[in-house]
TISE-108062 format. One record per residue (C-alpha): residue number from 0; x, y, z; residue in three letters. Coordinates in nm, 2 decimals. Each point is the difference from the previous one (the first is absolute). Layout:
N
<atom pos="NUM" px="X" py="Y" pz="Z" code="ALA"/>
...
END
This chain:
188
<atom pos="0" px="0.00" py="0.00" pz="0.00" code="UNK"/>
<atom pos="1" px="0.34" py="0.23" pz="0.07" code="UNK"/>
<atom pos="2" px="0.02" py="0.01" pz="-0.37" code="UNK"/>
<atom pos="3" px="-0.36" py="0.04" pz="-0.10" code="UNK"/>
<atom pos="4" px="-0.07" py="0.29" pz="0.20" code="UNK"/>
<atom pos="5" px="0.31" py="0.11" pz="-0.08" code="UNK"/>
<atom pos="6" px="0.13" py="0.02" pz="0.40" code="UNK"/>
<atom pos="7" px="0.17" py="0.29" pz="0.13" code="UNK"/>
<atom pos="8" px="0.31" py="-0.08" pz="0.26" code="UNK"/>
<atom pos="9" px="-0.17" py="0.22" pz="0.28" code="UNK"/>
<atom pos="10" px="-0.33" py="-0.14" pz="-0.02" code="UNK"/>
<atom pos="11" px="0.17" py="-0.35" pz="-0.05" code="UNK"/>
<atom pos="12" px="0.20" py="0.04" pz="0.32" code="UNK"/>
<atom pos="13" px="-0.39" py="0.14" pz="0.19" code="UNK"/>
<atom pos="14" px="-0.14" py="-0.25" pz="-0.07" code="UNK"/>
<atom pos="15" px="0.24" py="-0.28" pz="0.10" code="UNK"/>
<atom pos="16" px="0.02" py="0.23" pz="0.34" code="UNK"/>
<atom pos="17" px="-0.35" py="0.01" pz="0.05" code="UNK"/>
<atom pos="18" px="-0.06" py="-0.36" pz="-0.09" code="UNK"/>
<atom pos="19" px="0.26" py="-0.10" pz="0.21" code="UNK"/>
<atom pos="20" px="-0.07" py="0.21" pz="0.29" code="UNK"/>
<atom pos="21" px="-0.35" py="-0.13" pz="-0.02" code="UNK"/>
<atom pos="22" px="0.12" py="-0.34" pz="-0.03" code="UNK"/>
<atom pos="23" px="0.23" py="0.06" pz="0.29" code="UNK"/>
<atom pos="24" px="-0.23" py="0.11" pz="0.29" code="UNK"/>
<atom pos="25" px="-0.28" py="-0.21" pz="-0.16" code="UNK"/>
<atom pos="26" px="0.22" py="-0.31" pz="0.05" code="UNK"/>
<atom pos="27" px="0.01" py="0.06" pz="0.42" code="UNK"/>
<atom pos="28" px="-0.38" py="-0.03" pz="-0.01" code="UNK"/>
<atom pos="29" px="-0.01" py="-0.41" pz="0.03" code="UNK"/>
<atom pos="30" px="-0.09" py="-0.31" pz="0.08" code="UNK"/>
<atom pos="31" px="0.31" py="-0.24" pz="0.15" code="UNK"/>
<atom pos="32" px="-0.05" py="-0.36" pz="-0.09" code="UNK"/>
<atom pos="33" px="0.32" py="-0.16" pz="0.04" code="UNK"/>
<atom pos="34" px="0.40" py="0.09" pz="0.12" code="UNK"/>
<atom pos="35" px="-0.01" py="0.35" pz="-0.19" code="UNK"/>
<atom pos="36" px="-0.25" py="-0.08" pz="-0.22" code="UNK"/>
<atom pos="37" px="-0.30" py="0.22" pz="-0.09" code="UNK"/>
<atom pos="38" px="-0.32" py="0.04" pz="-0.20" code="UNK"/>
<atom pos="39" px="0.05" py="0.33" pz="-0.13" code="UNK"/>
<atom pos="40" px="-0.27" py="0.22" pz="-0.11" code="UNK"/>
<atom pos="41" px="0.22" py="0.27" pz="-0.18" code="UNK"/>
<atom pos="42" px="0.10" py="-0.33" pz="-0.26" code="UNK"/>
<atom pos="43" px="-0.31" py="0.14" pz="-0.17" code="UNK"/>
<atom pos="44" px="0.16" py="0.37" pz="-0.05" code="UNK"/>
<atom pos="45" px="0.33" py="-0.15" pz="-0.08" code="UNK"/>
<atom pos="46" px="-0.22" py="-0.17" pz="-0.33" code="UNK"/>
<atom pos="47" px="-0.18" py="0.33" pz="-0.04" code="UNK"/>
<atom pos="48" px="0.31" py="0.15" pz="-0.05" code="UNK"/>
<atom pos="49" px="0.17" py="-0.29" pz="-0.26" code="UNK"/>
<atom pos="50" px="-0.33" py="-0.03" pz="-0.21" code="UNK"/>
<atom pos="51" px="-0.06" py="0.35" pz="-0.06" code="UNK"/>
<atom pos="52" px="0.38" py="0.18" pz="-0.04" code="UNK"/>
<atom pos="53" px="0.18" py="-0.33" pz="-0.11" code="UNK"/>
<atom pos="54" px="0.28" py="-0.26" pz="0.12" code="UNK"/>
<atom pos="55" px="0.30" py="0.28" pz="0.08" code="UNK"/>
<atom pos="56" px="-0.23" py="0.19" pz="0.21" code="UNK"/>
<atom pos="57" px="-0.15" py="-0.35" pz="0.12" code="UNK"/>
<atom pos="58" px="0.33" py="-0.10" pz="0.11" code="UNK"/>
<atom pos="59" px="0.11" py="0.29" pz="0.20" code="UNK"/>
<atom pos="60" px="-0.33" py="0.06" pz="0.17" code="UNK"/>
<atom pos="61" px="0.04" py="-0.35" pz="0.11" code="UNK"/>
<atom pos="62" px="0.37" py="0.00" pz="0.08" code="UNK"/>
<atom pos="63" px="0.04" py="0.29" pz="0.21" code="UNK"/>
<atom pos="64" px="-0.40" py="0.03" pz="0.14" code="UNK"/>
<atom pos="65" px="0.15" py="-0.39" pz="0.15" code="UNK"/>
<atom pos="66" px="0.32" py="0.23" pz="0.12" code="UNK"/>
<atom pos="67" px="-0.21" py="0.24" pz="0.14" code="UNK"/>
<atom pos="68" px="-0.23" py="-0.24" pz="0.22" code="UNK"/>
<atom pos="69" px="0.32" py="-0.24" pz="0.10" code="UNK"/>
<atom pos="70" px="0.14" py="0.36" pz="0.09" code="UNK"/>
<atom pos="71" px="-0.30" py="0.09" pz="0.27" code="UNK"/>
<atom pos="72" px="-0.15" py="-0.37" pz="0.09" code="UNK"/>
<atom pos="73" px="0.29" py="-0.11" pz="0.23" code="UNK"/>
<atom pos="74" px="0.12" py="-0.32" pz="-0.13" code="UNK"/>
<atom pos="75" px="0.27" py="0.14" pz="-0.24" code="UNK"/>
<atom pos="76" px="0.09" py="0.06" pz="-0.36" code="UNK"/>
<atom pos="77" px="-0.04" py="-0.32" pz="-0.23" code="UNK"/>
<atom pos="78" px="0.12" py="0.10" pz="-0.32" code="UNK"/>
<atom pos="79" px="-0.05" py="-0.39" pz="-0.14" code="UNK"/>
<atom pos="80" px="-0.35" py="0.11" pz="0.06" code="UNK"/>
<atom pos="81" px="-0.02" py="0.36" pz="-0.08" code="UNK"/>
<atom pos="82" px="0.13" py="-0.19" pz="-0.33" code="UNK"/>
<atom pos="83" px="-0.28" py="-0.19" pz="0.00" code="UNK"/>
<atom pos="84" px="-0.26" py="0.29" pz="0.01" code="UNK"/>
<atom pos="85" px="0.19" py="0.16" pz="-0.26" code="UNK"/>
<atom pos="86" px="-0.03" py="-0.28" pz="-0.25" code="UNK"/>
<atom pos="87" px="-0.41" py="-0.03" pz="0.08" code="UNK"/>
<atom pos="88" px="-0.01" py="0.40" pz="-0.11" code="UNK"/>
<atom pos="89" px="0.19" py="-0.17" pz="-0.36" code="UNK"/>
<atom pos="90" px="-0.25" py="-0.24" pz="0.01" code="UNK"/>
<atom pos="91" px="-0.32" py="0.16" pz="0.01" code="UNK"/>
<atom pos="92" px="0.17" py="0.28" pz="-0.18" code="UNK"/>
<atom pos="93" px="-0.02" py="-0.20" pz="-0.31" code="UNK"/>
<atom pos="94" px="-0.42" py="0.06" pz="-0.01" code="UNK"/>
<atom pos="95" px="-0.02" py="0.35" pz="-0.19" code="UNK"/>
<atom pos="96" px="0.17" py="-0.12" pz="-0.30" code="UNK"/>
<atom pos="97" px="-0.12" py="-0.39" pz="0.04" code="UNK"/>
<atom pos="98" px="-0.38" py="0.17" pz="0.06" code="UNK"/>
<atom pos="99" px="0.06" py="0.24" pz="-0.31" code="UNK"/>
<atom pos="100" px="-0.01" py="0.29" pz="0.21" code="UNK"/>
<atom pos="101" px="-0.34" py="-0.09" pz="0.14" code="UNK"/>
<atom pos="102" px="-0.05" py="0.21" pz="0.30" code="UNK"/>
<atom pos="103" px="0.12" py="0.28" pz="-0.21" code="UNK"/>
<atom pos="104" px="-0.29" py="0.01" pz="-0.23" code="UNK"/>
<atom pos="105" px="-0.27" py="-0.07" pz="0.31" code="UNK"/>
<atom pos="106" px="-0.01" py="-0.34" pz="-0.04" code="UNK"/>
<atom pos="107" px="0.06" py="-0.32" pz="0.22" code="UNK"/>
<atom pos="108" px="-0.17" py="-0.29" pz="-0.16" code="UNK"/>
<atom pos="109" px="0.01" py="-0.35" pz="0.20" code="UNK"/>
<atom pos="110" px="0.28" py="-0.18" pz="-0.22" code="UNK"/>
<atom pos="111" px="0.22" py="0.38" pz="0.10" code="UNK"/>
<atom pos="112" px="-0.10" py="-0.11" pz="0.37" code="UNK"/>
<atom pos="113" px="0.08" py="-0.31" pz="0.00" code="UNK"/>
<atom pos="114" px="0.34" py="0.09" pz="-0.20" code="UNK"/>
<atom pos="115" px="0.07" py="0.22" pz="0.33" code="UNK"/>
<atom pos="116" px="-0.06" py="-0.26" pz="0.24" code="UNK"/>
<atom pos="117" px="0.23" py="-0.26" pz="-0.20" code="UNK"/>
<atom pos="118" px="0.27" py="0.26" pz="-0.03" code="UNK"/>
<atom pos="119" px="-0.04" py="0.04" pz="0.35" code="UNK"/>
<atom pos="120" px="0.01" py="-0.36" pz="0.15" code="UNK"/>
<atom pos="121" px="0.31" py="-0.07" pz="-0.29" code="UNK"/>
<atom pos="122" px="0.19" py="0.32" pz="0.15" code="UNK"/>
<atom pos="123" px="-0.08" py="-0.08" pz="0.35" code="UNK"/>
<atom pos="124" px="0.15" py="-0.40" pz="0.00" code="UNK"/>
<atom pos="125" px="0.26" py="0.10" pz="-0.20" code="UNK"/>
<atom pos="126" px="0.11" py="0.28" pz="0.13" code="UNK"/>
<atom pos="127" px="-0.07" py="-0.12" pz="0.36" code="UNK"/>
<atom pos="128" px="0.18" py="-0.33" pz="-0.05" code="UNK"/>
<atom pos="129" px="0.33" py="0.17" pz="-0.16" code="UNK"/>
<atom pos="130" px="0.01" py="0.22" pz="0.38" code="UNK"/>
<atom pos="131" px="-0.06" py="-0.35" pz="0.17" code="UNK"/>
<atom pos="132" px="0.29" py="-0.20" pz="-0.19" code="UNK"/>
<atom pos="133" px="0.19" py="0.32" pz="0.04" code="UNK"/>
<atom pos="134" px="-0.04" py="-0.01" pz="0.40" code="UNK"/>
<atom pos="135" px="0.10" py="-0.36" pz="0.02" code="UNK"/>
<atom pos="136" px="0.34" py="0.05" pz="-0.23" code="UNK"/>
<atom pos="137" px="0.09" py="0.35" pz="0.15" code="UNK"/>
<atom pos="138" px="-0.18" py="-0.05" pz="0.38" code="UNK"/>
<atom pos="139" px="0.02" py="-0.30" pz="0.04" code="UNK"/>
<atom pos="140" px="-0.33" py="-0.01" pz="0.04" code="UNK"/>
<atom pos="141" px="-0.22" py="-0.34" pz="0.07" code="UNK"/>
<atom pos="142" px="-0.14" py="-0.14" pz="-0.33" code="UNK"/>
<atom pos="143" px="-0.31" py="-0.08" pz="0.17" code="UNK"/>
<atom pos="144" px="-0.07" py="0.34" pz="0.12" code="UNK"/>
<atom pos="145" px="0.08" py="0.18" pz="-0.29" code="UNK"/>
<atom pos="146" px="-0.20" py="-0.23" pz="-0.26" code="UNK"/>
<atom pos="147" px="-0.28" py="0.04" pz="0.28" code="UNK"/>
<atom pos="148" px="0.03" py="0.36" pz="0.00" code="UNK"/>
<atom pos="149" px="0.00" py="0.01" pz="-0.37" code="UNK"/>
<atom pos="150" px="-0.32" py="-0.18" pz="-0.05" code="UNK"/>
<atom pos="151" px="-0.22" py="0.18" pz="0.24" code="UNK"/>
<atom pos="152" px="0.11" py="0.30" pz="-0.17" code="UNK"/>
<atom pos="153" px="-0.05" py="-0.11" pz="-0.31" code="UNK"/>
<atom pos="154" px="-0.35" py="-0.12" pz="0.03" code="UNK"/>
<atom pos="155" px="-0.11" py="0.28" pz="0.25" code="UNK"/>
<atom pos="156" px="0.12" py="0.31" pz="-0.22" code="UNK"/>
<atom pos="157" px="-0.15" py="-0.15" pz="-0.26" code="UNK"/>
<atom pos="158" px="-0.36" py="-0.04" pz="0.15" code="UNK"/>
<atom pos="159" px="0.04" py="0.40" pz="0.17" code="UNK"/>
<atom pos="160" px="0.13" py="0.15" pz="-0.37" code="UNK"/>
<atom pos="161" px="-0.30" py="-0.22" pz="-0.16" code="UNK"/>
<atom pos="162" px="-0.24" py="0.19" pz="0.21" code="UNK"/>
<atom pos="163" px="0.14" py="0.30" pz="0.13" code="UNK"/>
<atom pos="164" px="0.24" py="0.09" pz="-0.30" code="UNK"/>
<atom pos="165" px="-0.33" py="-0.06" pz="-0.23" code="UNK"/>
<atom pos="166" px="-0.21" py="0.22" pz="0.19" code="UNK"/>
<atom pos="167" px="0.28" py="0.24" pz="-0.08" code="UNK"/>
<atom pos="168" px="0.02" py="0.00" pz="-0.31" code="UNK"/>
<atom pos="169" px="-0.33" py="-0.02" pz="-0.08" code="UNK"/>
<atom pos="170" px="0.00" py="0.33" pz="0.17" code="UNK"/>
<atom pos="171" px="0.29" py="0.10" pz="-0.25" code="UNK"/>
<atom pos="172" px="-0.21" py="-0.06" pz="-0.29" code="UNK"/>
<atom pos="173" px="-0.29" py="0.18" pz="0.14" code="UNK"/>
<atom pos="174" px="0.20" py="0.27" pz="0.00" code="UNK"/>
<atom pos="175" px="0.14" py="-0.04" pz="-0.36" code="UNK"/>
<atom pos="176" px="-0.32" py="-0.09" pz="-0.16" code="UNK"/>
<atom pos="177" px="-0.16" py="0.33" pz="0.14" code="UNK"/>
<atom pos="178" px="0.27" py="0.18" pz="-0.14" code="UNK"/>
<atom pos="179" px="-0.04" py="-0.14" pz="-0.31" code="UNK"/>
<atom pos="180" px="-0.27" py="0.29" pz="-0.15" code="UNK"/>
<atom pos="181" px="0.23" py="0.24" pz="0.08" code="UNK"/>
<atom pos="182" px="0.15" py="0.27" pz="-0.26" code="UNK"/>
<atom pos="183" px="0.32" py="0.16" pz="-0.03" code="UNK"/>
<atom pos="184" px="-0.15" py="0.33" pz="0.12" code="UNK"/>
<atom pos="185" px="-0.15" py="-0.18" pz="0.34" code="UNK"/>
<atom pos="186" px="0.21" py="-0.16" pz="0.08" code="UNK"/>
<atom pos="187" px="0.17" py="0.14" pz="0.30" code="UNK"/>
END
């Protein structure tokens, strides 16, 4: 989408802030379900982000929104997973152009949805299970807990984007479709 809309750097950069900031603080709002494992609602503005600016901004929201809530949550900074966010921004990131720009024109039919929730689960295991391999070869890290880990956030990311990130961007394409009858000249 960068090169569609023909992306400025400064607005680039805002919105990989905002997204991340967002993504951040959103990501200490959750549920713990095993050792440093949660079910995080902010997953959902993680996909906004990817499957309406792209897979760069997709990966960076991810990457350093996982920084920021490692940063304030108190268990430390896991780049192996921060890694892992990251590559579930690529992921989903991949919907504009696989969805032919769909929420662009005001659209989300059901194949586009259930395109965002594949893209999603994909990005999540893979992404997810790279951090876990990487903790066991770099931590040292039990296999057991990390393929545990990796699974419940695999599956449970993927059920919160399929609602909540839906929800959202069915908002996003209200929004577009209602601008969609707009001229040059009202445009503001």
């Amino acid at each position: 989408m960068e090169q569609k809309k023909g992306m400025q750097p400064v607005r680039f950069v805002v919105i990989i802030a905002i997204g991340a900031a967002l993504y951040g603080v959103g990501g200490l709002i959750s549920v713990p379900v095993f050792a440093n494992t949660t079910i995080k609602p902010a997953m959902a503005i993680l996909a906004l982000f990817a499957a309406v600016y792209g897979p760069v901004i997709g990966f960076f929201v991810g990457f350093l929104g996982h920084w920021l809530t490692d940063l304030f949550a108190g268990w430390g900074v896991w780049p192996t997973w921060m890694l892992g966010s990251g590559i579930v921004g690529i992921a989903i990131g991949l919907f504009p152009k696989m969805s032919n720009y769909c929420i662009d024109e005001g659209k989300l039919p059901r194949s586009s949805i259930a395109l965002f929730i594949l893209l999603s689960f994909l990005g999540n295991f893979i992404g997810y299970m790279i951090s876990a391999l990487l903790d066991f070869l770099f931590f040292a890290e039990p296999m057991d807990k990390v393929i545990t880990q990796q699974l419940i956030i695999a599956f449970s990311n993927t059920i919160v984007i399929a609602i909540l990130g839906t929800l959202l961007l069915l908002l996003v394409v209200r929004r577009n479709k209602s601008r969609q009858g707009l001229t040059k000249d009202e445009e503001a």
